[in-house]
N, C-alpha and C positions, 0 to 999 in steps of 0.2 A: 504494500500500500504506500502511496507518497502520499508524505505530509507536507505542512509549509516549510517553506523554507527558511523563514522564521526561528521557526526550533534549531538552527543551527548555527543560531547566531551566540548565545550562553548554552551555560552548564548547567547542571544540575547544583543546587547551593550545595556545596561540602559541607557545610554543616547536620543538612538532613539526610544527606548520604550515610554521614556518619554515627548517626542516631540509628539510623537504616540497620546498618553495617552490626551495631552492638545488641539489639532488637533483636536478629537472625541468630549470632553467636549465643545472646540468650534463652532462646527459644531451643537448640541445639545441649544448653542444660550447663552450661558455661557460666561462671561469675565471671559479669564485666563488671567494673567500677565505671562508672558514667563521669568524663571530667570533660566530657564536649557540651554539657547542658547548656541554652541559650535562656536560661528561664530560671525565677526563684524558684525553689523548693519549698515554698512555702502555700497553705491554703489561702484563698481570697476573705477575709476579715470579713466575720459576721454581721457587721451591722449591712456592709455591700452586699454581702449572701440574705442578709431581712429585705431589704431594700429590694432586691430582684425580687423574692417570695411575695411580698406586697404587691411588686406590678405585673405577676402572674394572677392574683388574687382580683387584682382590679380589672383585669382584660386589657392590657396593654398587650395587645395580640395582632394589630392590624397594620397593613404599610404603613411605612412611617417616611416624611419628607428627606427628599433627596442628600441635602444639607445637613441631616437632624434634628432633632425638635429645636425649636427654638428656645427652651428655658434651659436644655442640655447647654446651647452655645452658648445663651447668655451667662450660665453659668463658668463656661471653658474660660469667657473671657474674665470673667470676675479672677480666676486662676490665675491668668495673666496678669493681672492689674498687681494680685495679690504675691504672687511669687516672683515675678520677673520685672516688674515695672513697666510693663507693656500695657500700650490702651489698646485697643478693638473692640469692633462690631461685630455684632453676631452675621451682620452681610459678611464679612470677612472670615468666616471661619467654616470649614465643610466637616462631616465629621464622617470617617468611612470605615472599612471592616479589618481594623486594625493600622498600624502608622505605616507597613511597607504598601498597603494600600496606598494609602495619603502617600506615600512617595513619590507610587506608581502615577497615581493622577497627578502630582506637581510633574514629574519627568515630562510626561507625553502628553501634559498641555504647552510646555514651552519651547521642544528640543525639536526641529527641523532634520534633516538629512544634511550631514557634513557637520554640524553645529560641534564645536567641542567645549565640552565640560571636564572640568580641572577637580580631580578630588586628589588630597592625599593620603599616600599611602602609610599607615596599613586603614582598612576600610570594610566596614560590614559587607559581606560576599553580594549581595543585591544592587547594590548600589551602579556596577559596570553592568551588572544584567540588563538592567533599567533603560543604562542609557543605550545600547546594543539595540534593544525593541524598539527605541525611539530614533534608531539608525542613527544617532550620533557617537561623536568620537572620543573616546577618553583619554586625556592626557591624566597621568599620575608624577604627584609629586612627591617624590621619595623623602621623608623623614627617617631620623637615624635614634639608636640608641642612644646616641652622648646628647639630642636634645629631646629626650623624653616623648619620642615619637610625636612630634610637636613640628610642624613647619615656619619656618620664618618669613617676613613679610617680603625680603629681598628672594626667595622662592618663589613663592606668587609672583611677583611684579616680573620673573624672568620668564616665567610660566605662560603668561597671557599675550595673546596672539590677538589679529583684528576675528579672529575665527571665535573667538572662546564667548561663551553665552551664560553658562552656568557655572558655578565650580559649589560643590557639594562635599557637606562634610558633618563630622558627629563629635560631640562634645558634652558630656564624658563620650571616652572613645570605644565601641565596641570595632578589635580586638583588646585594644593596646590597653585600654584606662585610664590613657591620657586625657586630662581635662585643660584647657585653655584658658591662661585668667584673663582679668579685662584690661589689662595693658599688653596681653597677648594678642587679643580680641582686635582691640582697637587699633594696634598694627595693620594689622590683614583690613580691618577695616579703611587707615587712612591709602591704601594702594586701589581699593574699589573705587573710593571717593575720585579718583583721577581716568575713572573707568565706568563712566555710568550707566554701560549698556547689559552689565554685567549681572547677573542677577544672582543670588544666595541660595542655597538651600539647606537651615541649619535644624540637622537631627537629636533632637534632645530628649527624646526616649527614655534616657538612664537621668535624668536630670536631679531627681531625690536620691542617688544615689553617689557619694559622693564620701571621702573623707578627710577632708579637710573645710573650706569653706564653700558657701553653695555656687554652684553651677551658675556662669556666666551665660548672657546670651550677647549674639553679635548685634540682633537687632536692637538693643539697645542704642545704639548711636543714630543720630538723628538721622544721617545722609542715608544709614541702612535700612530702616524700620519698611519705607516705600520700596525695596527690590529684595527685601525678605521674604520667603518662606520658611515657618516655624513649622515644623510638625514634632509630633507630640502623640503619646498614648496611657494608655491603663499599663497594659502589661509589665511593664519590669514594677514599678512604682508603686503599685496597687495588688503584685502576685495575682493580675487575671491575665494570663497568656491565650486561654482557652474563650474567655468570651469573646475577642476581638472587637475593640474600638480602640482606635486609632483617630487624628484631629489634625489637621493643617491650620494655620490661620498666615493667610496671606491678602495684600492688596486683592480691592476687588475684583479688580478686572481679571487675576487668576485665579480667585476663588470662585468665580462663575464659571471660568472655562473649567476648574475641576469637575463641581456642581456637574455642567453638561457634561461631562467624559463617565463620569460615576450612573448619572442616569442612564446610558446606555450597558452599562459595564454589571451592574450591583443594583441600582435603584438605592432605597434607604439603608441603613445599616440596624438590624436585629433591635428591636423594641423594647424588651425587656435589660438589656444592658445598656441601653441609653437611660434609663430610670434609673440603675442603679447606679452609672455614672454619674449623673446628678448627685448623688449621697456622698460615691469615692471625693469627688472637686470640691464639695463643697463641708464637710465632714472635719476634723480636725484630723491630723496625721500621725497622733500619735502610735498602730499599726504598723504604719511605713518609718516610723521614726523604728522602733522596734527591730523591725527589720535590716534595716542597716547597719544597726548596730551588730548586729550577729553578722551581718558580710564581713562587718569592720574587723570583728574578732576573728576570723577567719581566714580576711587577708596578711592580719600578723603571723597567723601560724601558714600560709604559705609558703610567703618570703622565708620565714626560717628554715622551711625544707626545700628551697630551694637554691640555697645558700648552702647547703647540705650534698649537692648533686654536682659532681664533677662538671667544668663547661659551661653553665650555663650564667648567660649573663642576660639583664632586665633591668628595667627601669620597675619602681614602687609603683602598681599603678595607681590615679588621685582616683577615682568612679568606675565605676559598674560592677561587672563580678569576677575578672577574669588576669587571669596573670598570661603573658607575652614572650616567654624568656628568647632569646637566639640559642638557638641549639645546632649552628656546624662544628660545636665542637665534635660531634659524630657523625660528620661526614664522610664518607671515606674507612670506615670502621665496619667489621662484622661479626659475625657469631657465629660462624664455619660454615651457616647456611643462606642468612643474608647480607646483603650487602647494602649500607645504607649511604645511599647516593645525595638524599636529599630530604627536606623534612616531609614531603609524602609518603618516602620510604621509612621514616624515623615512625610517622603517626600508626603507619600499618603496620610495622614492628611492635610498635607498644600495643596494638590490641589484639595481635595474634596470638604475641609469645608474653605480654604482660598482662594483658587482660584488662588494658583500661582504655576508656575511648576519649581521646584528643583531636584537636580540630589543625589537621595541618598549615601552615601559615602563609603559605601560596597561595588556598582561598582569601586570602585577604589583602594580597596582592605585595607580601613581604613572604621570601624565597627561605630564608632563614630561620623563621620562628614557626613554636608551635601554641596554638591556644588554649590552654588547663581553665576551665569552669571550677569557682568556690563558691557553686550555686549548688552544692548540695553538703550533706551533713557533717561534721567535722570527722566523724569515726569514718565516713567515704572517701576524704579527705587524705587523711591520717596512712588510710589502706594502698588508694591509691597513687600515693606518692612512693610510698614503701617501694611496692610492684615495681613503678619508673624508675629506682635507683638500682634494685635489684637485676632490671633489664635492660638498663644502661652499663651499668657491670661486667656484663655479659661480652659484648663487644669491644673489641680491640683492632 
């Protein structure tokens, strides 16, 4: 059978490959240790779980508007007002079935064929899928270990071409957990300001997750706010991965053209989790405050073991859940039966012969690292890392 042609433009995300991958090995009667999770491990907080129970009880069961209810946005934006300093309208904000949703509608309402879009790297595996669909071209801009997987504004400024349209990016960083301050920010920002054509798309998804002080946004600066898009969701923030809502709030005129793309695409996004979303935005945080805390603890005992593990060098990450190390120190290294050429080969070493599932660092558009999740329980943790040093051992 021929399909589109389409489909051969990305990949399959490596990420779900490799949930795939540990899923099957499990199912075979195998303990994998899960250290590829994209998702808290934790349940959705009762009063949000009352909240849904309530707007099934009420018959909140019918289409619902394209954009999302209206008291949901107005609500999104009071979030803003409240957490970021940001004004908007509820015209300005779409709300869809999850933030790679919201992505997907900012990508392929603005990106033309040949358009190139500038993200750096390393970068959530979606993000070049995206632009691929929308037949444009990705320029990556390489960040290093010695600056905290963090780009500098003379990058950018070398970066941009009369061609470049978009340049997209995530803050906290899913891989790395790099976070951006706002003297970082406003760097990148004063080189836009000399490039007005240029539009933003900043991912703030992990935004409550953070350990040190809170999450920057770009559209803070005034020249920015008009060629931002923000998008934003439940799921890290609020542990609902599984209801999917996801939110953009951008300038009108691309929040319509989302609006239009979404109608065609999804219509409204699931009714009952728009109610309880109302509850999650406007609710106190203390849940999610909770919760972070336990990342935070978590991420200390990382870093310790991995400072514990021959080779492997990393930056602390500031946000999300996930540690980043560069692993060529076992490049070139084997165990009499593999040979490991690169960290695709390292990821699938560790879950054949270690039994733990890692996200290789290639999907994320850095050749060197691999991505370890401390999105699950400390004793997982604890097990899993064992495994890693044990099977790293192994190779010479």
């Amino acid at each position: 059978m021929e399909l589109a042609a389409r489909l051969l433009l990305f990949n399959e995300p490596e990420t779900l490959r490799m949930a795939k991958l540990g899923r099957e090995l499990r199912a075979q009667g195998i303990d994998i240790v899960d250290l590829s999770l994209g998702e808290p491990d934790f349940d959705t907080p009762q009063h949000i779980k009352d909240a849904a129970k309530q707007a099934i009880d009420d018959n909140w069961s019918h289409y619902t508007p394209v954009a999302g209810y209206l008291d949901l946005r107005e609500a999104i934006c009071a979030k803003f007002s409240r957490d970021n300093g940001l004004s908007f309208t509820p015209d300005q904000i779409v709300v869809s079935t999850g933030a790679k949703h919201s992505l997907a509608n900012a990508v392929l309402s603005i990106i033309n064929k040949g358009d190139e879009v500038l993200i750096p790297t390393p970068f959530w595996v979606t993000y070049e899928a995206l632009v691929q669909l929308a037949e444009g071209t990705v320029i990556k801009i390489n960040s290093s270990l010695a600056n905290g997987y963090k780009i500098t504004a003379e990058q950018l400024e070398a970066a941009i071409t009369p061609k470049t349209r978009l340049f997209m990016f995530s803050s906290p960083c899913n891989p790395s957990g790099a976070v951006y301050s706002r003297e970082e920010l406003q760097g990148l920002a004063e080189v836009f300001r000399k490039h007005p054509n240029i539009l933003v798309i900043s991912d703030e998804i992990y935004e409550y997750i953070t350990y040190g002080g809170p999450a920057e946004s770009i559209a803070q600066f005034d020249w920015m706010k008009d060629r931002t898009i923000v998008v934003n969701g439940l799921s890290k923030g609020f542990a609902m991965t599984g209801w999917r809502l996801g939110y953009l709030a951008a300038p009108k005129e691309i929040a319509k053209a989302c609006e239009k793309l979404q109608g065609q695409f999804t219509s409204g996004t699931n009714a009952v989790t728009q109610r309880a979303a109302i509850v999650a935005l406007t609710a106190p945080l203390d849940a999610t405050k909770a919760m972070v805390a336990e990342f935070a603890r978590r991420r200390e005992r990382v870093l310790e073991l991995m400072r514990a593990i021959p080779g492997f060098e990393f930056a602390s990450p500031e946000g999300a859940f996930y540690a980043f190390p560069c692993v060529d120190h076992y490049f070139g290294k084997k165990d009499g039966e593999n040979v490991i050429s690169n960290a695709d080969d390292l990821a699938m070493y560790l879950l054949h012969k270690g039994h733990v599932s890692t996200v290789t660092g290639s999907a994320f558009g850095d050749k060197q690292c691999l991505r370890l999740s401390f999105a699950n329980s400390m004793e997982n943790i604890e097990k899993g890392f064992a495994r890693i040093k044990d099977a790293l051992a192994k190779l010479n």
